[in-house]
N, C-alpha and C positions, 0 to 999 in steps of 0.2 A: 654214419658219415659225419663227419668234424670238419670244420671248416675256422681257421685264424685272420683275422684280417688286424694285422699293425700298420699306424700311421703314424710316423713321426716327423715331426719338425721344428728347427730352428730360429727364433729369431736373433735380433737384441737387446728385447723385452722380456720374452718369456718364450719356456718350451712345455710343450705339452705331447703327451704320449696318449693315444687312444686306442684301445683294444677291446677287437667285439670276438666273441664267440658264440656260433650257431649248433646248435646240435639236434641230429634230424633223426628218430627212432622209427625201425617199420614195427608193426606188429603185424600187420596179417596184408595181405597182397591188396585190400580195397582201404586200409584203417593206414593214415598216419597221423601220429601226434610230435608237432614242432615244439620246443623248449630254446629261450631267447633267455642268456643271465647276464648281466652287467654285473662285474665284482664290487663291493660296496668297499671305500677307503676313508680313513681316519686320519688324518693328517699326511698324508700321500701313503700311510702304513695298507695293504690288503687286508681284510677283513673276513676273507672267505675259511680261512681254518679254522674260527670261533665258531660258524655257523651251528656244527651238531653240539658245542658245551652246551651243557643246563645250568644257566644263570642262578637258579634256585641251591642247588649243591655250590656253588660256589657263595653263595649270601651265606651260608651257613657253616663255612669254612673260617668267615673272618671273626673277628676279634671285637666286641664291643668299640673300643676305642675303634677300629680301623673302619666299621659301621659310620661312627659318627664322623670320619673326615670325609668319608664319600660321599654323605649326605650334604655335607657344607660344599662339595664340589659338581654333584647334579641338583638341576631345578626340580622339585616334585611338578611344577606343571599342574598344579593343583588351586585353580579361582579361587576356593572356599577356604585354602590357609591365608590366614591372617599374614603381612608380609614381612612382620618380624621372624615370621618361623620360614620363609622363602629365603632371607636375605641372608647371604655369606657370611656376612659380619656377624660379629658379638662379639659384644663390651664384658669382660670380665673384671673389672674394676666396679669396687664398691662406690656405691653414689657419695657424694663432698658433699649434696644438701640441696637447697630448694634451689632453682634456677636463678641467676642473675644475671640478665640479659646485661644490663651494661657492661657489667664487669667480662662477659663473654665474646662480646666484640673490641674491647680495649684489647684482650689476650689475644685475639684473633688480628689485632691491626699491628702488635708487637710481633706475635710469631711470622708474620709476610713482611716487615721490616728485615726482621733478623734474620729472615732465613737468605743466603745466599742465590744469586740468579745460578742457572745452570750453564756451566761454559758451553760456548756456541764453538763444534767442531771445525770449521773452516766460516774464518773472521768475516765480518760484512765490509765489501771495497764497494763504494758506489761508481757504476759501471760495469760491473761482471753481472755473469750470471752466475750463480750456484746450483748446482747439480746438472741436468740433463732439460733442460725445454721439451713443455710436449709440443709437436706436430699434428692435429688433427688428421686422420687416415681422410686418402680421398676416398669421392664420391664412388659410388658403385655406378658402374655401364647400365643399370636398369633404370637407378631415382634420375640420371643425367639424359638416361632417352626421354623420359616420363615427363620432366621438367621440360622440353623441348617441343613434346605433341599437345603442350596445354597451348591452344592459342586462344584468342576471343577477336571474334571477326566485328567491330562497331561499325563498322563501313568507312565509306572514304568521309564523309561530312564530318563525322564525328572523330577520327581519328587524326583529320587535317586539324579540328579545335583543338583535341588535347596537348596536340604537338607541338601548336601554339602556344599555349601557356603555359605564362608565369608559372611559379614556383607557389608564390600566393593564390593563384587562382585555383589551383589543384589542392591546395588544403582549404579554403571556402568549397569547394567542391565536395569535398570530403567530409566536411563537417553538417553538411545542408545533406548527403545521405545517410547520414549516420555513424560513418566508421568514426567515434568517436578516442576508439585506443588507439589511431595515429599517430592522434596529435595530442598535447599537452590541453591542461586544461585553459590557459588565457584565447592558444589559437581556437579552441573550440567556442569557446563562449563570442570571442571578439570577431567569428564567421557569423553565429545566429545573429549579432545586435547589428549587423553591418559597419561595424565600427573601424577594418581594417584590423590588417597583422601587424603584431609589433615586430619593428624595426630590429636587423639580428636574429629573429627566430628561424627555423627552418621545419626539417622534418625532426632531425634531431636537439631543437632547441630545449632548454632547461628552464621550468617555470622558475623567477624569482618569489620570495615572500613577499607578501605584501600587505600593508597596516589592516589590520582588523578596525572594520567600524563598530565603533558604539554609541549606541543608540540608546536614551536614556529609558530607563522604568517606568513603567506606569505606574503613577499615584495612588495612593490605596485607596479604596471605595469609601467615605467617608459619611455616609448617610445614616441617619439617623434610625434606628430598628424602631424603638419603641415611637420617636413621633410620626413615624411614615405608617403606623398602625394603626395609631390615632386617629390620624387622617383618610387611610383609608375604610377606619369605625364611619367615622364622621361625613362620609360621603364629599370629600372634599371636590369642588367643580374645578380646580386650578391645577387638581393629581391627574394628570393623563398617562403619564407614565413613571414606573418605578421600578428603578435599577439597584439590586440588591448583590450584584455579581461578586466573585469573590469574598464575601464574609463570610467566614469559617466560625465566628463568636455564634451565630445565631441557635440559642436553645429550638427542643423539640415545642417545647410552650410558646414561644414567640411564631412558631408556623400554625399551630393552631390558629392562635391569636388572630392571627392574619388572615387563614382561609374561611376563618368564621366571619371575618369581617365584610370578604370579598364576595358572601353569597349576597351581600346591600347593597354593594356599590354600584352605580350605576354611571359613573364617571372615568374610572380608570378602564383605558384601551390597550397600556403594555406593562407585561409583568416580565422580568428577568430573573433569574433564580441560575444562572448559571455558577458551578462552581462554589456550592455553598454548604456541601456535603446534606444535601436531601436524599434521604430514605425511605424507605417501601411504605412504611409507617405514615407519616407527612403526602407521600405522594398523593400517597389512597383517600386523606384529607381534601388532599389539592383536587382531584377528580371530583368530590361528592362537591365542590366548590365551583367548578368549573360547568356542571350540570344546569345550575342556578344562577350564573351570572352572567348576565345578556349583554354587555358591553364591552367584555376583552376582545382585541385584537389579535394578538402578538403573547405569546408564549413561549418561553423558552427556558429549559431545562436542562442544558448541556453539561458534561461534567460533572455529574454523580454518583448515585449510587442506589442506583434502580435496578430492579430485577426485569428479563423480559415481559411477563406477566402484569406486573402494573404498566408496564409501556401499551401493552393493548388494553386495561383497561382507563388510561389515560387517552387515548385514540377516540377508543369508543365514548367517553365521556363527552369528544366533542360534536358527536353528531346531538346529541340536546342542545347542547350551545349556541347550532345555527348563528354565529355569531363570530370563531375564529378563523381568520384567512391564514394567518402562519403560526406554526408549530414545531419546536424543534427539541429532539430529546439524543444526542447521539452521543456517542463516547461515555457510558457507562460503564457498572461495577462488568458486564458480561457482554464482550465485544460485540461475539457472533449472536446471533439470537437464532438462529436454526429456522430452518424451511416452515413448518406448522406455525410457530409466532408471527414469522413474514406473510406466509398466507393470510393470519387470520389480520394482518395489520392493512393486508391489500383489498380484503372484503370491506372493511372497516371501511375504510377511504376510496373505497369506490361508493360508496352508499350518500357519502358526505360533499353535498354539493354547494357548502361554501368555501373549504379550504382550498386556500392557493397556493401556500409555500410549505412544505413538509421535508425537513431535516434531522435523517433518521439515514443510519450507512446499511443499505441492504444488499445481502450477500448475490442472491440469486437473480438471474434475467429476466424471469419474470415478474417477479415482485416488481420491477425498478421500473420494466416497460409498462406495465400496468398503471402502474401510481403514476407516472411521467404523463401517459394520454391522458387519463382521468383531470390529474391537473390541470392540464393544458384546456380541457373542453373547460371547465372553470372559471377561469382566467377568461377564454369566449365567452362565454357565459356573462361574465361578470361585465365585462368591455361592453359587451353590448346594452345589457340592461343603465349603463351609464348614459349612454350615446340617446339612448331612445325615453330617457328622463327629460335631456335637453330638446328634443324636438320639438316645435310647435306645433300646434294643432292645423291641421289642414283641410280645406275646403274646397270647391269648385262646383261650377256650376254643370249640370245635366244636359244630355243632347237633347236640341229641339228647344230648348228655352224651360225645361220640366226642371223638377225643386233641384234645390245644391248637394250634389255627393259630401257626404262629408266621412274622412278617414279619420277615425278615431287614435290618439297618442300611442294607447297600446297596442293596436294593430299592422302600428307602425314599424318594419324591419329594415336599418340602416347597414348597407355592407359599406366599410371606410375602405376595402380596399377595389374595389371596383364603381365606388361612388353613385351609387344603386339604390332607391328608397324604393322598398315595397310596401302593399297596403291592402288591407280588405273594404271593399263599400259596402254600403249600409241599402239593404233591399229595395228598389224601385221600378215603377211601372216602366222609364224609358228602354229603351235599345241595349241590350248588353254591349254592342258593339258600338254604338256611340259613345256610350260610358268607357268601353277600353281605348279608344280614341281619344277623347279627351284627356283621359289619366295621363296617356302615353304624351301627349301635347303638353301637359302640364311639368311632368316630372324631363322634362328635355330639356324646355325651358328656365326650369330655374334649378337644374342639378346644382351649379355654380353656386348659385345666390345661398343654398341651405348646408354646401358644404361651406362656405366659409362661413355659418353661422355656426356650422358646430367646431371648426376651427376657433372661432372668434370669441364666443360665448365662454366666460369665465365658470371652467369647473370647480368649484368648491373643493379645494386639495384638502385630501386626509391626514389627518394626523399620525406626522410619522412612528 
């Protein structure tokens, strides 16, 4: 059984002709096998009588020369030829000689002079149209139902607001959730700073250009290499900090120099070294230096050219140190430093209970939550042991008229944010309960009086 289905039709764009043929074969009363062909065309030409030639007897029919025009007219579709051997073209002219780019564009700016423009078949009249205008096809009955069932219910409060506003209010709306491809970039930026819309914009408004600021350079680092090594040879007490940032001059000798100097010093608290092209080499210097010298604060190593490896063992160098609160080594020769390096940098600095500030870009969530608490108890840490430096010694007398409690400095714990002094007493025969009665009486009374003494009481600021 055979079956034809023809569909034709008409427009005033194009026609098109579609032809299916189905053919249904029985072979046994339980067995059928269906067969579906769509005829294959070549420039609207059928293609189905070539079907049974053998391609191969006909390759072998042609003619050297007729080989080589057909090969210049299919692609071999082959990655691995080179594309001079793909490409249609070829030069059969003998080469004129070595290339001269000048002389190849003057010829090239002569021959687009010379050459004639190509007459335009129907003249340009400004006001017509030429040729045929498209009309976009309309919408199909399905995208126009579809477009019609999307609603969004905000309720009446919210729908009475929108309804209400402005035009500006609705792009500050807009830009405060996000949709920032609404709008342009001034109305975006001029929603976040509350500055107001400019004047004229809308939804379709067009940014203008607008003057680029410039901002002058920073001055080159002018410090001196060899007297600042001198100096800190010489244990100078006036060197507290020394900024070497951006100089690129400095030898691998002039870092020795320096790190051998700084296992003496006992004065300097900040060292910069960003941006000075240090190496693995020099680093591993700076470590065995940084073991030994109990007076840095402040370290910092940004923008060079360190491997992971010496980054942990510059880390670890500082738990000897007990001495630096910030450390910073980030933007190196190898961005990521991979999970293991991070791990071992988060054991590191978990171990290390004086670091405070640690500036290092780590990829993973854990490393980051890690280092972040660690820090932070630190930092408590550190706050507090400040707080409980300044407090005075405290005294009181004993229930029943018995010797004076006395609460010793260091058993002293100041909470600043619930204004709170706790304390251990020193062993005695009276009443525990008299004694936690009086404590209680004492510290009521003068919570005021000892918080603004540590309010008031000048701390000794550190050198920044």
């Amino acid at each position: 059984m055979a079956e034809t289905v023809e569909e034709t039709y008409e427009t005033e764009v194009h026609r098109k002709v579609v032809r299916k043929s189905f053919k249904i074969q029985e072979t046994s009363s339980t067995t059928k096998t269906t067969t579906m062909t769509t005829p294959a065309k070549l420039y609207g030409k059928d293609l189905s009588e070539y079907d049974e030639v053998d391609v191969d007897e006909l390759l072998a029919q042609l003619s050297p020369e007729e080989i080589k025009i057909l090969a210049k007219e299919v692609d071999p579709d082959d990655n691995f030829l080179p594309p001079n051997q793909r490409c249609n073209y070829e030069c059969e002219k003998e080469p004129t000689g070595p290339l001269n780019r000048k002389k190849l564009i003057e010829h090239i700016n002569k021959q687009a002079l010379e050459t004639p423009d190509v007459p335009e078949l129907e003249p340009y009249v400004k006001g017509t149209i030429r040729g045929k205008k498209w009309i976009p096809p309309p919408p199909e009955e399905k995208m126009k139902e579809a477009e019609e069932q999307i609603t969004i219910d905000l309720g009446d409060e919210y729908e009475h607001a929108l309804n209400d506003a402005t035009q500006e209010e609705i792009i500050d709306l807009a830009a405060i959730l996000g949709f920032h491809s609404m709008m342009n970039q001034d109305q975006y930026h001029a929603s976040l700073l509350n500055k107001g819309q400019p004047i004229g914009l809308g939804w379709d408004g067009i940014t203008k250009a607008s003057a680029q600021k410039l901002f002058p350079q920073e001055p080159p680092n002018t410090t001196d290499i060899d007297e600042s090594i001198k100096r800190v040879k010489d244990d100078d007490q006036k060197l507290i900090e020394l900024n070497l940032n951006n100089i690129k001059t400095i030898s691998d000798d002039k870092f020795e120099q320096l790190f051998s100097a700084l296992t003496q010093n006992e004065h300097l608290e900040v060292l910069s070294l960003t941006n000075v092209g240090l190496t693995d080499k020099t680093a591993l210097l700076l470590a065995e230096a940084i073991e030994k010298n109990k007076t840095l604060r402040v370290l910092n190593v940004e923008t060079n050219f360190i491997n992971p490896l010496v980054i942990v063992k510059l880390v670890k160098s500082l738990l000897n140190a007990k001495s630096i609160e910030e450390f910073r080594a980030s933007n190196q020769r190898s961005q990521v430093l991979g999970n293991k390096i991070e791990m071992e940098i988060t054991e590191l600095v978990e171990k290390n209970s004086s670091l405070l500030r640690l500036g290092l870009h780590l990829e993973y969530n854990d490393a980051r939550h890690r280092i972040a608490a660690h820090l932070q108890r630190n930092i408590d840490r550190s706050r507090i042991a400040k707080m409980q430096s300044h407090l005075p010694r405290l005294s009181l007398t004993g229930g029943n008229g018995g010797a004076p409690n006395v609460i010793q400095a260091q058993d002293v714990e100041f909470d600043p944010d619930n204004v709170v002094i706790r304390g251990t007493q020193d062993d005695g025969d009276d009443d525990d309960s008299d004694k936690r009665g009086d404590i209680d009486k004492f510290v009521k009374a003068q919570q005021l009086e000892y918080s603004n003494i540590i309010h008031s009481t000048p701390i000794p600021s550190e050198p920044a």
